[in-house]
C-alpha positions in Angstrom: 190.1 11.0 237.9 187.7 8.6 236.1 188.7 8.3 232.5 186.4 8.1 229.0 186.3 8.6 225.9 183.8 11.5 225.8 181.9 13.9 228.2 179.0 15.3 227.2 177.4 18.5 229.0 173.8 19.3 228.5 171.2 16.8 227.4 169.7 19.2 224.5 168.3 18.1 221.0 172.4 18.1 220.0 173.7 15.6 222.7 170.6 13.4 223.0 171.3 12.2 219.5 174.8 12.5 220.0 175.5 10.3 222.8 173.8 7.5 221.2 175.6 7.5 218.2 178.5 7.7 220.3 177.5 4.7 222.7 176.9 2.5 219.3 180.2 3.5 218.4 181.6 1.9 221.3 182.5 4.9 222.9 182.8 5.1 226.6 180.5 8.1 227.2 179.3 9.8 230.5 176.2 12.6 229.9 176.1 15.4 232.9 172.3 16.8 233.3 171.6 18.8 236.2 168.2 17.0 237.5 166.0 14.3 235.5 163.5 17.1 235.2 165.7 18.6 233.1 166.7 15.5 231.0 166.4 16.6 227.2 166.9 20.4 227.6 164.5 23.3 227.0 162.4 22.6 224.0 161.5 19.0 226.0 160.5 20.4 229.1 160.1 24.2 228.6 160.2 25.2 225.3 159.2 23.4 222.1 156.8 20.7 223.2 154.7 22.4 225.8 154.2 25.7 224.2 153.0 23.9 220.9 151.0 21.8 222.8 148.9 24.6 224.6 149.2 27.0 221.1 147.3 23.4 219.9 144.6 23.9 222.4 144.3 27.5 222.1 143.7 27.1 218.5 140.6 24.8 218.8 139.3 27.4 221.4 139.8 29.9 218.9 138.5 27.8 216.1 135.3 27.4 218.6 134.8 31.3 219.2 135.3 32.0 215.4 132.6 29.0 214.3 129.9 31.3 213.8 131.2 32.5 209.8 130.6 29.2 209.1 127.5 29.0 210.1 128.1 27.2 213.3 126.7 28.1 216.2 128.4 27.8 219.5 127.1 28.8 222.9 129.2 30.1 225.3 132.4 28.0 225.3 134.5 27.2 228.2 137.7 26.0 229.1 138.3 23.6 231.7 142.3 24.8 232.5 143.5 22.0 234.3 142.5 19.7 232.0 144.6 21.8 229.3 147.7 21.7 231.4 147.2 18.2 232.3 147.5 16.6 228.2 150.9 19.2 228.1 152.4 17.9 230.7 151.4 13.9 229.6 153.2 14.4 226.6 156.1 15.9 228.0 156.2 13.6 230.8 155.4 10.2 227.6 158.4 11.8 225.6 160.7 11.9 229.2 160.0 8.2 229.6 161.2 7.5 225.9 164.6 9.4 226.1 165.4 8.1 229.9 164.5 4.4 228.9 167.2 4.5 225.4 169.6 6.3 227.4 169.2 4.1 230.0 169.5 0.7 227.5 172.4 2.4 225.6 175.7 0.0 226.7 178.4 2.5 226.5 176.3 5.4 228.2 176.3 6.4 231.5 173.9 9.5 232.5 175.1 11.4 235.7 172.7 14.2 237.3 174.3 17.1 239.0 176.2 20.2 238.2 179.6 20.0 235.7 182.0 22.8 235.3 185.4 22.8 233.9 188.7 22.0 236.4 190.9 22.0 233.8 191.5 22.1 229.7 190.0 18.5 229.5 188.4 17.6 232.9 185.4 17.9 234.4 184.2 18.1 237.8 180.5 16.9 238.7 178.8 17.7 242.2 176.0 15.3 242.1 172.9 15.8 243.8 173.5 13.8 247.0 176.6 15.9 247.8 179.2 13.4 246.1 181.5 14.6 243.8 183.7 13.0 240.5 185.9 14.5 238.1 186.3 13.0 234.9 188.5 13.2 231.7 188.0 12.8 228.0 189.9 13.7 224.8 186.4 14.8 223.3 183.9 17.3 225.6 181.0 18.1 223.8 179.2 21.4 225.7 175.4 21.3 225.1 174.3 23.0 228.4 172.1 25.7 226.5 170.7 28.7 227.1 168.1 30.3 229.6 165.7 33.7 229.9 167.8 36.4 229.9 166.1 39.4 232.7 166.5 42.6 231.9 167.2 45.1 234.6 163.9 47.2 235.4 163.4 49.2 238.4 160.5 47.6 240.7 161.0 44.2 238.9 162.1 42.4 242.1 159.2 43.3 243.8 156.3 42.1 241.8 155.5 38.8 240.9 156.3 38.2 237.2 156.6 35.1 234.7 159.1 34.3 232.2 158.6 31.8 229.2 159.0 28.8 231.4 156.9 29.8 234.5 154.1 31.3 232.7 153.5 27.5 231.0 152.9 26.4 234.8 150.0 28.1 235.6 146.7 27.1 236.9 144.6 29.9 235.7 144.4 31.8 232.8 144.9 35.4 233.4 142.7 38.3 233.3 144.8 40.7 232.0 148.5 39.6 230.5 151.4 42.0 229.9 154.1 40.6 227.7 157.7 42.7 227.8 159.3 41.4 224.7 157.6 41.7 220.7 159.9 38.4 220.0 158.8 35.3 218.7 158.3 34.1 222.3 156.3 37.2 223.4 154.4 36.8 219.9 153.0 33.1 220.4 152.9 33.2 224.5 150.6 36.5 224.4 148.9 35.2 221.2 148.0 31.8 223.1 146.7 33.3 226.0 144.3 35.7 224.0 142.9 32.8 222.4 142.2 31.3 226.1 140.7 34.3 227.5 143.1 36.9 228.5 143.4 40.6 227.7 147.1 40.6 226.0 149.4 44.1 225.9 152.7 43.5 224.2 155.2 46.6 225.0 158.2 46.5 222.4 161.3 48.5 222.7 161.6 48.5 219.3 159.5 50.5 216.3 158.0 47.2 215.1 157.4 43.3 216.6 159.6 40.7 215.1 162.5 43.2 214.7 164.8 40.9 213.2 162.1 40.4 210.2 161.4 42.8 207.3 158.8 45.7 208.3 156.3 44.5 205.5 156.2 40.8 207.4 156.5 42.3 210.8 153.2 45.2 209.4 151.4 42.2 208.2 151.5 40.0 211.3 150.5 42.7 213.5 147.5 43.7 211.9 146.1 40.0 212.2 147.1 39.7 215.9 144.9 43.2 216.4 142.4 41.9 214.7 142.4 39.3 217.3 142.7 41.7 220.1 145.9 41.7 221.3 146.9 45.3 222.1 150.9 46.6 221.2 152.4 49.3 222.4 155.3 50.0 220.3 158.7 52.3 220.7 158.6 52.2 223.9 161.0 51.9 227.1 159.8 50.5 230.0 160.6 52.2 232.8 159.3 50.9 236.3 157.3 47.9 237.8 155.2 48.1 240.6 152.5 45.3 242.0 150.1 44.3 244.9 149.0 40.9 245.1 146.4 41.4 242.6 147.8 44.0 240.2 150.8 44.8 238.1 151.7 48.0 236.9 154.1 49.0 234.5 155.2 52.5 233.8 157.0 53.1 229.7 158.1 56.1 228.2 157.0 56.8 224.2 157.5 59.6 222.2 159.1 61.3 225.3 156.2 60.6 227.6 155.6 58.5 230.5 152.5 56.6 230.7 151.0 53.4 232.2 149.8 50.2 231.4 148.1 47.4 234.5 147.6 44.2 234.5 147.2 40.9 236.5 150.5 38.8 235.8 153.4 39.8 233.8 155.6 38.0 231.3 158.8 38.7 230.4 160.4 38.1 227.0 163.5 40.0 226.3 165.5 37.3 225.0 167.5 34.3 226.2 171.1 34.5 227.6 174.0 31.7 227.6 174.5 29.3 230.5 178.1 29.3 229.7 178.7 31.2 233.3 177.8 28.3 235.1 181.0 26.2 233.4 184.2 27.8 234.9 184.9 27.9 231.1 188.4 29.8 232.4 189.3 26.7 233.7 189.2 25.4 230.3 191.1 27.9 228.6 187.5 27.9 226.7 186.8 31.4 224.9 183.9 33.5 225.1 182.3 35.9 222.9 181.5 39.7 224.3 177.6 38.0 224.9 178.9 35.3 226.9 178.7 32.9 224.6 181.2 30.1 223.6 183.2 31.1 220.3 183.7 28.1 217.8 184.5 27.6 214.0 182.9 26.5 211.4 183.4 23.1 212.6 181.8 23.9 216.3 185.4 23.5 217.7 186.3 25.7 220.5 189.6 27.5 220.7 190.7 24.3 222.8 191.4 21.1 220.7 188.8 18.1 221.0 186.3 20.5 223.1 183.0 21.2 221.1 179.8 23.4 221.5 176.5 22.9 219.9 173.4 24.2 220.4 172.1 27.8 222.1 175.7 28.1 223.9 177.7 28.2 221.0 175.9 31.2 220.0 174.4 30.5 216.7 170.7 30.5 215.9 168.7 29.6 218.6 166.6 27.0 217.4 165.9 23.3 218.1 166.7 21.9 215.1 169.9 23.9 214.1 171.5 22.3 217.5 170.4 19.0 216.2 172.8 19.9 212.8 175.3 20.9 214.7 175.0 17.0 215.7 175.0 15.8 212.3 178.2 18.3 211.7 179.8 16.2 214.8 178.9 13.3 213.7 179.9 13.3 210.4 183.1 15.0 210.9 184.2 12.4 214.3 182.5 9.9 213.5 182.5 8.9 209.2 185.6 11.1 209.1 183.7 13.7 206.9 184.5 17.8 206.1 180.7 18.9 207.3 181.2 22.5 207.9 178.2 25.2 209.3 178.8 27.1 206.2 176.3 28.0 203.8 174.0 26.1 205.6 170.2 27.2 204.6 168.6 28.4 208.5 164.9 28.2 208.1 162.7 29.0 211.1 158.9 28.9 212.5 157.2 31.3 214.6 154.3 29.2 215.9 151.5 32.2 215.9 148.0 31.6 214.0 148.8 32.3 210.8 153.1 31.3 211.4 155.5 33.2 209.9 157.5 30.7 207.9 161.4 31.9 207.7 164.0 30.5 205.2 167.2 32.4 203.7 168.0 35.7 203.8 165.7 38.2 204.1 165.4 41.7 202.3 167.4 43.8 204.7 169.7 41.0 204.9 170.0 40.8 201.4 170.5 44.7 201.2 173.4 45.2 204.1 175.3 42.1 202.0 175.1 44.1 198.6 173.2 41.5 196.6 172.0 42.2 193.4 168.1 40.5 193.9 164.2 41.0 193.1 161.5 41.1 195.4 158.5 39.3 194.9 155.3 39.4 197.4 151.4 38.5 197.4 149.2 39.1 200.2 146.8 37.3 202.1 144.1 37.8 199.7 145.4 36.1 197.0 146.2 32.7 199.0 142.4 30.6 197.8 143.2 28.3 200.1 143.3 30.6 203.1 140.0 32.4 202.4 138.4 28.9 201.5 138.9 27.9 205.1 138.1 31.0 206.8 141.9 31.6 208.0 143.1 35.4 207.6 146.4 35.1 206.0 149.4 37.8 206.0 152.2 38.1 203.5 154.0 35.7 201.3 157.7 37.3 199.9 160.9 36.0 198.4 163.9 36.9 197.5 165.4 35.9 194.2 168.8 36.5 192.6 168.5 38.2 189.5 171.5 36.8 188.1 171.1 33.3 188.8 167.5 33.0 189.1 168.0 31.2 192.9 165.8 31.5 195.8 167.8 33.9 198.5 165.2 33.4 201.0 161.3 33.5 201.9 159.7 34.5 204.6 155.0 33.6 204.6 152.9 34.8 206.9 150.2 32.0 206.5 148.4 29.3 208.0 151.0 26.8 206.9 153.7 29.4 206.8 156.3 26.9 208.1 155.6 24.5 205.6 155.2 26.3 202.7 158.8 27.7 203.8 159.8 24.2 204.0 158.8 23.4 200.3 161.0 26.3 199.2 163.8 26.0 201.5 164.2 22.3 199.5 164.0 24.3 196.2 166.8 26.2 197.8 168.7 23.1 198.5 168.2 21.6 195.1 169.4 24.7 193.7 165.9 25.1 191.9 165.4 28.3 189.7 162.2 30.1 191.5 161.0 30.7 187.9 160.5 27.0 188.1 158.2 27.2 191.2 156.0 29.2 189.1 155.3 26.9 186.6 155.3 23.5 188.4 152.3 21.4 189.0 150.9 22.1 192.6 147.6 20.0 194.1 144.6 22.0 193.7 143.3 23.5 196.3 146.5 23.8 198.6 148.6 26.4 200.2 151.3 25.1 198.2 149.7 25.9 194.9 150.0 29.9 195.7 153.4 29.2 195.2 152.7 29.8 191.6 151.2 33.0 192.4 154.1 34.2 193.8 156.5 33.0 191.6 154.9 34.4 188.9 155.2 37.8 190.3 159.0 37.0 189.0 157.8 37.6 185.2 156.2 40.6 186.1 
């Protein structure tokens, strides 16, 4: 039984930062990843950094193919694919070689690749990848093994060739005709992306409207723009069998009580992403799960078991990037400086990267509604943003939330070209506990995105 002071499992945005800070502490710390390849989790290697790097790309040829309202004329574009995949994978691979080399000059951290799972309450067995296999113990394990696609069961699916949102980033052509299972924000900017490259993009969505953890007038507003586009959805609808040759896909949904079909050329599948927690022996542990299989914590991101933590995707909170790297700074200021950080009240804001984003922040309407707050609406659409229809970039729907008592922000969402950031500029209003009256009378930079802010502020004294 090797002994240290911490184990850390997963390599994620949470434990990256984490084990450093631990290292400089002077903490003895061993980090289990399963392979180097997957050295600094999904949004590294699979998620964040190569899907914005080819919705980059895709943007430009889009930008290309849409030069001619500006008077621009350009003949017959092409794409040269490899080329594409090639700067993706370069900065993935340039950001690999930046977290192995400070791991790797950290004095108090030692990286170990193979496969952990729990032997007991505080230990933890590794099979490493040459067959050799070590057991350590620490008073702190810190659980950072994320999450992966989840597959939903569908008759015929084991048969065909199909993609999920890792795979389909791998491939060497663009394809002719793209089905996308899944209206999410994956399904959203995957199918989105490879419209703008060429394909011929159906989305099928169980549910009556894409985005259906957004408000209907977002979700509406979105859509409409992605049609525009040329991305076909078919909506309410329950998919029902899969069948595929070498060269076709075929997949057979029922709407409105009828069966009908939909073919294609490769097949993406978006339903979702499921914990990795089944791959820990967690029982072993004594470590609880939730009824989704994924770890239960507190406010704190402390398990049931004392000194055992889980941040990130496994612990079952939102599923994004940087609310794994605050469940960090939670750890680190509650271990580490001997703080009272807590995940309470924290303000979750969010980015789906489509063309325009949708820029979360807060609550949203229905949110607001189900928690019986007493609030106003406020909205402007696309028209109304100068900035957008200066540059020639349709824009959707900008809305907020506002507390009629108090006069704070509840939440935001903007459908715009800069939704994220605009989003970002009132989630610090949020922070600051700025009245949104306020935002309707500051001074913006003319001409920004950031000035309509005004414009929909304003809609406050209406």
């Amino acid at each position: 039984m090797i002994k240290r002071d911490a184990i850390i499992i997963g390599s994620g945005q949470a434990a990256k930062p984490l084990s450093q800070k631990l290292s400089d502490a002077g903490w003895k710390t061993v980090m289990i990843e399963k392979s180097e390849a997957e050295l600094g989790g999904v949004c590294l290697n699979v998620g964040c950094t190569p899907t914005k790097t080819l919705i980059a790309s895709a943007k430009v040829m889009h930008d290309i193919k849409t030069a001619t309202k500006h008077g621009i004329s350009v003949s017959n574009p092409k794409i040269d694919f490899s080329i594409t995949q090639k700067r993706k994978d370069k900065i993935v691979d340039d950001s690999k070689e930046g977290l192995i080399k400070r791991t790797s000059e950290a004095e108090n951290l030692e990286l170990i690749y193979g496969i952990a799972s729990f032997s007991g309450e505080k230990t933890v067995i590794v099979k490493k990848i040459n067959g050799e296999e070590q057991e350590f113990t620490a008073p702190y394990i810190f659980i950072d093994a994320g999450s992966r696609p989840a597959v939903p069961k569908i008759e015929g699916l084991d048969d065909v060739k199909w993609y999920d949102s890792t795979g389909i980033l791998e491939l060497k052509e663009i394809p002719k005709k793209l089905i996308v299972i899944g209206a999410g924000y994956i399904g959203l900017e995957l199918g989105q992306m490879y419209s703008r490259f060429g394909s011929e993009v159906t989305i099928i969505e169980t549910s009556e409207q894409i985005m259906s953890n957004e408000d209907l007038d977002i979700a509406n507003s979105l859509q409409e723009l992605l049609e525009d586009e040329g991305l076909t959805f078919i909506l309410n609808a329950s998919v029902k069998k899969i069948e595929g040759t070498p060269k076709e896909i075929a997949v057979t949904y029922s709407k409105q009580g009828k069966n009908d079909k939909v073919s294609g050329t490769h097949l993406l599948i978006a339903t979702g992403r499921q914990s990795n927690a089944d791959g820990l022996n967690t029982e072993a542990a004594g470590i609880e799960l939730d009824k989704k299989g994924f770890i239960k914590v507190n406010d704190k991101l402390e398990t049931n078991i004392k000194g055992v933590y889980a941040l990130g995707d496994i612990n079952g909170g939102p599923q994004f990037t940087h609310i794994a790297y605050n469940d960090f700074v939670i750890i680190r200021e509650n271990i580490l400086e001997k703080g009272n950080a807590s995940t309470k009240r924290r303000i979750v804001p969010y980015t789906m990267f489509t063309d325009p984003q949708l820029g979360r922040v807060g609550l949203s309407e229905t949110e607001a509604r189900k928690k019986g707050l007493n609030f106003s609406v406020i909205k402007i659409p696309g028209k109304r943003i100068t900035r957008g229809i200066e540059n020639g970039k349709p824009q959707g729907l900008w809305k907020a939330i506002v507390d009629k008592e108090s006069g704070n922000i509840l939440g935001a969402a903007i459908v715009c070209s800069e939704g994220g950031e605009i989003a970002s500029i009132i989630q610090m209003a949020m922070e600051g506990g700025i009245p949104g009256k306020h935002l309707a009378t500051a001074i913006f930079s003319h001409p920004t995105y950031s000035e309509s802010l005004n414009t929909l502020f304003t809609e406050l004294y209406k």
